[in-house]
Structure formats: structure tokens, C-alpha cells
N, C-alpha and C positions, 0 to 999 in steps of 0.2 A: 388470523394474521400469522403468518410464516415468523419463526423465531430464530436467529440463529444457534449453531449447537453451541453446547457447554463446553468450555477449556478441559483438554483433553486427547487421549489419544483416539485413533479411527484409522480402520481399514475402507478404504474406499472403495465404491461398486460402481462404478460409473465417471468416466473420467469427467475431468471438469473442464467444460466446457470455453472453449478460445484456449484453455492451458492443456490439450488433450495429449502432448509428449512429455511435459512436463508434470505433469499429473494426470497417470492413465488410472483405470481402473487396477484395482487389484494391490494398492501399496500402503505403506503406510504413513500416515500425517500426521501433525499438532496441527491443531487449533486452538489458536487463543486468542488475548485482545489485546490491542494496543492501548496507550495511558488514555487514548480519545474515546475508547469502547467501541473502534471498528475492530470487528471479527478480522483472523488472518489465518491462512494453510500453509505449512511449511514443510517440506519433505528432509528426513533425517539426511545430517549431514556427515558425521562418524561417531564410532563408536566404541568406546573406551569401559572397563571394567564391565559388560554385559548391558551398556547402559547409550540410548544414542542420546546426541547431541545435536542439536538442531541446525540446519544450513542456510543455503541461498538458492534461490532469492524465495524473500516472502512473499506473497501473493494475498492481497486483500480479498474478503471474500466476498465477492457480491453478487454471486446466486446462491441467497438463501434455499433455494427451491432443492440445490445441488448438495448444499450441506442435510437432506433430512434423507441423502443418499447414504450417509456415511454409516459404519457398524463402530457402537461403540466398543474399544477394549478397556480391560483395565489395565491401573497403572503399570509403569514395572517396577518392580521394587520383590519384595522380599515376603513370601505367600507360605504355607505349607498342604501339605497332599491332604485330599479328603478320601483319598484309596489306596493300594499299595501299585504300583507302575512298572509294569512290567517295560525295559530299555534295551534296544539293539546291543547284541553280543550275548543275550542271556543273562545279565542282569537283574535287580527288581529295587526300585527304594519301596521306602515303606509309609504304609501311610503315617502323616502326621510329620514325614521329614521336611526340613526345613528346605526351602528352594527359592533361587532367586527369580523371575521371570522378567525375561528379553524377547524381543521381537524379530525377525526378519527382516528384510525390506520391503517383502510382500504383507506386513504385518499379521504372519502367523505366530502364535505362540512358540518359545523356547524355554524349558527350565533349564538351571544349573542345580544339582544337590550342594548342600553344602557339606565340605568335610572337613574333619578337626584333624589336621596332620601331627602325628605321636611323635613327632621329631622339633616341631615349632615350639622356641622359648615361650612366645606369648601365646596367652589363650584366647585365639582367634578363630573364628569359621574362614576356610578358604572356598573358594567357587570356581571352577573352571571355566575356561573359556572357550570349552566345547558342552554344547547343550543336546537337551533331546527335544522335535521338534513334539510339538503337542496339538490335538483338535481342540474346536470351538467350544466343545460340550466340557472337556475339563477345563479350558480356560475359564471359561465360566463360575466351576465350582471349588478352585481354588480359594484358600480361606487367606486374608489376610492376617501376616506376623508382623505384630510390633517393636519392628527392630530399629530402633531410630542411632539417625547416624551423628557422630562425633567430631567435631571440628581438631582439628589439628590445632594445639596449647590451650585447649579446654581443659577445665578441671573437672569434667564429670568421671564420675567413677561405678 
């Protein structure tokens, strides 16, 4: 029995099928469910803090066959290096730095380093909003960092 995929991000291989402009191969999608538990594909719609946001129109999925084309990625959110990275200009982070990971449109990987600017009152990691683009093979071995996020008039501390 054909299943659909798991909620999630995916780079597509293969456009989908009656949607083939609207979903070519080669980009990037969510999939998830609706409150009825029909599967849906949705192509990022903008993208704010390193982070998309999902657009229009949704597209209900119904070839499964089409969804076990998809690559999955992982989340984006906030990973650290399992090597040290050598970055356009001569650069290098290092391993174990902390980074954010964002995607393209074509859903290739992008980090951000994080850096602690010496001049900032609060003690915050800041990210750029220029990335270095990355392969599949580090995307892959990127460790997850448990940096969880804070709501604005939260009292955590």
C-alpha cells in the first residue's frame, strides 16, 4: 500500500504531475495534513529571519505514487557543524559552531554562523542573512542544537 509522506520538508525530483509549472522538479515543498488527515504540497511562500513561510495555493496530494519521489530534508532550525568548513573568501567556521540552516527555493541547503556581536547590550547569538550554500552529504550530518525559542512576555530565563 502506497503511504503518504510524513509532515515535512522535501526537495522534489520529479514534477507533480497536472501541477508540472507549478510544481517542477527540483524545489522545495511542505507537506502536511489537513485537520481531515488529507496529505497537502505547498511551495514556500516568503522568507523572513533565514526561515520560509509557506504560500499559495495548496495543493492536495493525490498521487501518492508522486509523493515517494520526494528527498527528504531536514528541519531548519538551528544544527551545529560535525567538521570545520571551509566558506567563500577564505574563511573557515569551525567544527561544533553553532548554525542556523535555511533552504533555497531549489531546496538546497544554506547555513548561517552564528555570531555574538561585542558591541550588543544583550546576550544574543546574531545570524546573517547571507548564508553559505551547502551539499547533501553535510546536510545530512549536521547535528541537531537544542536551542528553543522564547515567546515575546515569557518569563523564561
Amino acid at each position: 500500500m502506497i503511504k503518504a509522506p510524513d509532515p515535512g520538508l522535501y526537495r522534489t525530483t520529479a514534477p507533480y504531475p497536472g501541477q508540472e509549472q507549478a510544481i517542477p522538479a527540483g524545489v522545495l515543498v511542505y507537506v502536511g495534513a489537513r485537520d481531515t488527515g488529507a496529505p497537502f504540497v505547498v511551495r514556500p511562500g516568503q522568507n523572513r529571519r533565514n526561515r520560509w513561510f509557506w504560500g499559495e495555493p495548496v495543493t492536495l496530494l493525490r498521487s501518492l505514487s508522486w509523493g515517494e519521489t520526494l528527498k527528504r530534508l531536514p528541519s531548519e532550525g538551528f544544527y551545529t557543524l560535525p567538521h570545520d568548513l571551509e566558506v567563500t573568501g577564505g574563511g573557515r567556521w569551525l567544527k561544533h559552531a553553532i548554525v542556523q540552516l535555511g533552504y533555497n527555493g531549489e531546496g538546497r541547503g544554506i547555513l548561517f554562523v552564528a555570531e555574538d556581536h561585542a558591541d550588543e547590550t544583550r546576550n544574543v547569538l546574531v545570524f546573517s542573512d547571507r548564508g553559505t550554500l551547502i551539499d547533501d552529504d553535510l546536510l545530512m550530518r549536521l547535528q541537531w542544537a537544542p536551542i528553543l525559542p522564547v515567546r515575546a512576555g515569557s518569563n523564561a530565563t
